[in-house]
LUMNUTI-758874 format. One record per atom (N, C-alpha, C): residue in three letters; atom name; x, y, z. Coordinates in Angstrom, 3 decimals. Atoms other than C-alpha are relative to their C-alpha. Layout:
<pts>
 res atom        u        v        w
 ALA   CA        X        Y        Z
...
</pts>
This chain:
<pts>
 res atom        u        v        w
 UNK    N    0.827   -1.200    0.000
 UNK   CA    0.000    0.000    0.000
 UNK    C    0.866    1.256    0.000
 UNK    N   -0.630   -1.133    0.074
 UNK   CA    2.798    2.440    0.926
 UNK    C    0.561    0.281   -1.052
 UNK    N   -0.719    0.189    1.207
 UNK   CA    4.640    1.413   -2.203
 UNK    C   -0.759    0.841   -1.322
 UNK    N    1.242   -0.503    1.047
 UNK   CA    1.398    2.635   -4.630
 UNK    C   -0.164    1.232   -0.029
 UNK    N    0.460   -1.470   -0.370
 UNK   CA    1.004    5.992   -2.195
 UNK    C    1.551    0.367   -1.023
 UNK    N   -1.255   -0.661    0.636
 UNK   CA    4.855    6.367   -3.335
 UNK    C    0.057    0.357   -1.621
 UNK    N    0.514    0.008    0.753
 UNK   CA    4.412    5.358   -6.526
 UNK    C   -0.635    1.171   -1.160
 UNK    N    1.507   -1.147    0.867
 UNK   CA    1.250    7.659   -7.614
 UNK    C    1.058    1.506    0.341
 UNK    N   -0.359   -1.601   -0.197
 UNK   CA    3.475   10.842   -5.829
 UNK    C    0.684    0.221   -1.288
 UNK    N   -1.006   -0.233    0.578
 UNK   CA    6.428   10.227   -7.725
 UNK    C   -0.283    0.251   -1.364
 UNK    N    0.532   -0.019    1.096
 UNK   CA    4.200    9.903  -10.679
 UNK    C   -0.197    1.908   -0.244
 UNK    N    0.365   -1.675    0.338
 UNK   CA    2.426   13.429  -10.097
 UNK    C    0.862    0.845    0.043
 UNK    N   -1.007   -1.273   -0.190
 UNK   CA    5.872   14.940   -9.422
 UNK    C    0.308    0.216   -1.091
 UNK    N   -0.668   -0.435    0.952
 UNK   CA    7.090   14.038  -12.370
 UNK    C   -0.442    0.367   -0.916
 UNK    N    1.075   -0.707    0.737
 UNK   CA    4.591   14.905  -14.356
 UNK    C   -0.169    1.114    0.214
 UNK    N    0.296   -1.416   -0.228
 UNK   CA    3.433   17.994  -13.269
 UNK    C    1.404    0.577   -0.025
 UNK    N   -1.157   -0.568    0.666
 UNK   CA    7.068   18.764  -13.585
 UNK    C    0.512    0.172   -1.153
 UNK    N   -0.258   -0.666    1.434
 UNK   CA    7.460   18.701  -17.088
 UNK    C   -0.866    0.641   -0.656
 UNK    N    1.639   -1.017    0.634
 UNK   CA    4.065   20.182  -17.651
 UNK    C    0.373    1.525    0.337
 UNK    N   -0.397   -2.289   -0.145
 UNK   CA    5.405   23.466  -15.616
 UNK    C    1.522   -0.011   -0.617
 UNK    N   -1.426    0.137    0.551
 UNK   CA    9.041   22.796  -17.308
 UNK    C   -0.391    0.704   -1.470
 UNK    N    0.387   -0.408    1.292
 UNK   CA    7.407   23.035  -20.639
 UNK    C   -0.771    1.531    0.038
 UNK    N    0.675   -1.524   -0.196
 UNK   CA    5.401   26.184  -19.500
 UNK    C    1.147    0.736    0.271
 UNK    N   -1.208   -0.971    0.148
 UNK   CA    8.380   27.898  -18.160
 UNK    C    1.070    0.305   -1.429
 UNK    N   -0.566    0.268    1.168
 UNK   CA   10.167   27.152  -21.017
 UNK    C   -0.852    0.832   -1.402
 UNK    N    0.702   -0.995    1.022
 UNK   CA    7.628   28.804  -23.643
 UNK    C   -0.288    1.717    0.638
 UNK    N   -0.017   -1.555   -0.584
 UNK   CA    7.287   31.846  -21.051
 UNK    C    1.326    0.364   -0.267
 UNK    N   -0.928   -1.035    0.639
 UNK   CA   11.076   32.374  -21.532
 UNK    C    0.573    0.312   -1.158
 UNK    N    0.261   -0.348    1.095
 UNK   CA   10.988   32.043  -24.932
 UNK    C   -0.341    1.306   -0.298
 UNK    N    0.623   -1.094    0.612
 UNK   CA    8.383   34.639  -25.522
 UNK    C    0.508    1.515    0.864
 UNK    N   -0.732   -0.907   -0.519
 UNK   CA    9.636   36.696  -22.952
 UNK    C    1.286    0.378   -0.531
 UNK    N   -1.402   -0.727    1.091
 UNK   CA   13.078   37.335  -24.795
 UNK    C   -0.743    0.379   -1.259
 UNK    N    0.525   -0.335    1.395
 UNK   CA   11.172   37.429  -28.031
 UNK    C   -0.579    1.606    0.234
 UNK    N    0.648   -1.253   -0.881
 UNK   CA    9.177   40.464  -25.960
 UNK    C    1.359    1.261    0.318
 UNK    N   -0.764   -0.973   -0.643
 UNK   CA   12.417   42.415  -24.259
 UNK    C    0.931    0.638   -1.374
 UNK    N   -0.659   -0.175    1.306
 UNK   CA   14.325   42.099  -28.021
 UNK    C   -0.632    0.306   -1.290
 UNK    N    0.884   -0.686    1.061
 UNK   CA   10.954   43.505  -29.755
 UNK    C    0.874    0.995   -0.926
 UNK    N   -1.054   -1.277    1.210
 UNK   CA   12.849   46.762  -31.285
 UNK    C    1.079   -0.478   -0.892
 UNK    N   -1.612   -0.007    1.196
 UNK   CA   16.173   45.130  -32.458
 UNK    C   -0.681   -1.034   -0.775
 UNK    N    1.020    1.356    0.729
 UNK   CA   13.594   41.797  -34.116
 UNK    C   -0.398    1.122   -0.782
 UNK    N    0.952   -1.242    0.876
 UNK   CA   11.453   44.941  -35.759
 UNK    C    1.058    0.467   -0.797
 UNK    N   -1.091   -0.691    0.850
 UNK   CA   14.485   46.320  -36.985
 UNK    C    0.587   -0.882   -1.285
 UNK    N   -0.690    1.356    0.402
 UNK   CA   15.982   43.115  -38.219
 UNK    C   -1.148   -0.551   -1.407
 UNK    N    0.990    0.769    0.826
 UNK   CA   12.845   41.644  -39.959
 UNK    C   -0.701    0.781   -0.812
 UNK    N    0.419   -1.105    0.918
 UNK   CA   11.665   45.223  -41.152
 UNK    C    0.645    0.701   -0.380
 UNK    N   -0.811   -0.417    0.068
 UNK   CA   14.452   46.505  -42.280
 UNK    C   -0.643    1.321   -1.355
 UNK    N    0.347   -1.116    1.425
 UNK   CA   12.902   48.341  -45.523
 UNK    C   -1.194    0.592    0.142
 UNK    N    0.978   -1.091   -0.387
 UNK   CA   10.160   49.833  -43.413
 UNK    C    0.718    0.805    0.888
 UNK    N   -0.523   -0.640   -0.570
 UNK   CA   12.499   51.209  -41.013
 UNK    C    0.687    1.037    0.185
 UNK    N   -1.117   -0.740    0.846
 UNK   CA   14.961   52.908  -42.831
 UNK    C   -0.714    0.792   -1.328
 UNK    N    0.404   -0.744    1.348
 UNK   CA   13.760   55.499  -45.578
 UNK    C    1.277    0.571   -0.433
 UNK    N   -0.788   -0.259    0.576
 UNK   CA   15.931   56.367  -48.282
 UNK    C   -0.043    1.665   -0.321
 UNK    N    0.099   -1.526    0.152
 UNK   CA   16.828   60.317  -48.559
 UNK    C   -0.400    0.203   -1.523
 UNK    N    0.295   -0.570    0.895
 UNK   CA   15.363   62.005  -51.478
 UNK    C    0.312    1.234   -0.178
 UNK    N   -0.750   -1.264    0.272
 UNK   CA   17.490   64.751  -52.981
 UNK    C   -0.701    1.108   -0.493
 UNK    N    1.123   -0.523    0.598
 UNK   CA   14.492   66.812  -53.154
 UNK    C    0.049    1.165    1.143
 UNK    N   -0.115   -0.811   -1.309
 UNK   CA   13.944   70.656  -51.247
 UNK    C   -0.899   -0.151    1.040
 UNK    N    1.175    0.392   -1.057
 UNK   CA   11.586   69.955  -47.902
 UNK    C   -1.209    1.060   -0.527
 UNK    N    1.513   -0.959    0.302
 UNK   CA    7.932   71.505  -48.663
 UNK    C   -0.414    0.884    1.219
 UNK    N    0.789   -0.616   -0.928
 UNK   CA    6.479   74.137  -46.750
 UNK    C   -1.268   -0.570    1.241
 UNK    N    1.074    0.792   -0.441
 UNK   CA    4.546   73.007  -43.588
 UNK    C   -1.609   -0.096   -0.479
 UNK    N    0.991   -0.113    1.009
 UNK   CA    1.966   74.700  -45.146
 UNK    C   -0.682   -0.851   -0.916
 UNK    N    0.661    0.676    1.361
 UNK   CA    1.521   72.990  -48.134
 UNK    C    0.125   -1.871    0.790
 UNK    N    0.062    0.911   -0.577
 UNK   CA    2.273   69.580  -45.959
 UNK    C   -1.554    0.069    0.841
 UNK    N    1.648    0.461   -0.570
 UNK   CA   -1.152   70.292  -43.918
 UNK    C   -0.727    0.085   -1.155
 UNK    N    0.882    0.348    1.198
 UNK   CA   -2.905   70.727  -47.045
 UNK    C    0.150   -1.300   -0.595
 UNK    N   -0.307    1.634    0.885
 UNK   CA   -1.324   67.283  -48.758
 UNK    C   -1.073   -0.356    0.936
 UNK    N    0.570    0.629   -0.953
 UNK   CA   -2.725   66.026  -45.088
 UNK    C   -1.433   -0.091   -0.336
 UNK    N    0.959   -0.049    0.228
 UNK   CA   -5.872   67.587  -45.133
 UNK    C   -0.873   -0.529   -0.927
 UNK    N    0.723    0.979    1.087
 UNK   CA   -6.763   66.052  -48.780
 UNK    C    0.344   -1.144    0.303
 UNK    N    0.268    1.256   -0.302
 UNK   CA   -6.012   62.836  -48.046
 UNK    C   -0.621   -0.407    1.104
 UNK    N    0.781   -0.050   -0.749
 UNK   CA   -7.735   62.879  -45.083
 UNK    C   -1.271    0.334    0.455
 UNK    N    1.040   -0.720   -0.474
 UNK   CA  -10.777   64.597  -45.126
 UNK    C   -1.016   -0.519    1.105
 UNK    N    1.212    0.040   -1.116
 UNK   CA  -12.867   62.753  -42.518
 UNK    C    0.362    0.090    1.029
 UNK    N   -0.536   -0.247   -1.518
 UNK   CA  -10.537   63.655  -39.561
 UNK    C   -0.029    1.583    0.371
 UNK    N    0.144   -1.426   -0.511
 UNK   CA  -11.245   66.939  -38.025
 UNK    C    1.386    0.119    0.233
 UNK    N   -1.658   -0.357   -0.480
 UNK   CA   -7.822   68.740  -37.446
 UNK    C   -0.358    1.328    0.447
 UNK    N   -0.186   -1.384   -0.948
 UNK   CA   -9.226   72.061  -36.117
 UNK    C   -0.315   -0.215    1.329
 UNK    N    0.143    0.514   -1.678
 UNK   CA   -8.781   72.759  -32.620
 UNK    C   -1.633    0.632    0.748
 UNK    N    1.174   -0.128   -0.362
 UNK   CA  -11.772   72.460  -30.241
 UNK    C   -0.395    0.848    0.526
 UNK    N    0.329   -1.281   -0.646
 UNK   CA  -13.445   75.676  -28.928
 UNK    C   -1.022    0.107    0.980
</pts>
């Protein structure tokens, strides 16, 4: 009888030990995947990250809220009174 109680523990130890082994194990996975977000983004998006200069003169802000404004028209941009 004591042999069975032993047995069944040693069973649930070891079990439930690789069940939270395997859980820890995918938490520190994703957790590094998580703390090394920016340099991964950088890495894997490299040609969204980086824009190439255009030897062109900068536009007036001016005329930049207007570009805005037409492509945008359903966002209010004046301020609230």
């Amino acid at each position: 009888m004591a042999i069975k109680i032993r047995q069944a523990c040693l069973w649930v130890h070891r079990y439930s030990g690789l069940v939270m082994a395997a859980f820890l194990f995918m938490a520190g996975i994703t957790g590094a995947l998580l703390a090394f977000h920016q340099e991964l983004d950088d890495v894997f998006n490299h040609k969204l990250a980086y824009v190439d200069v255009e030897p062109r003169p900068q536009l007036p802000i001016a005329t930049l809220h207007d570009k805005v404004i037409e492509a945008y028209p359903e966002y209010n941009t004046k301020p609230n009174n």
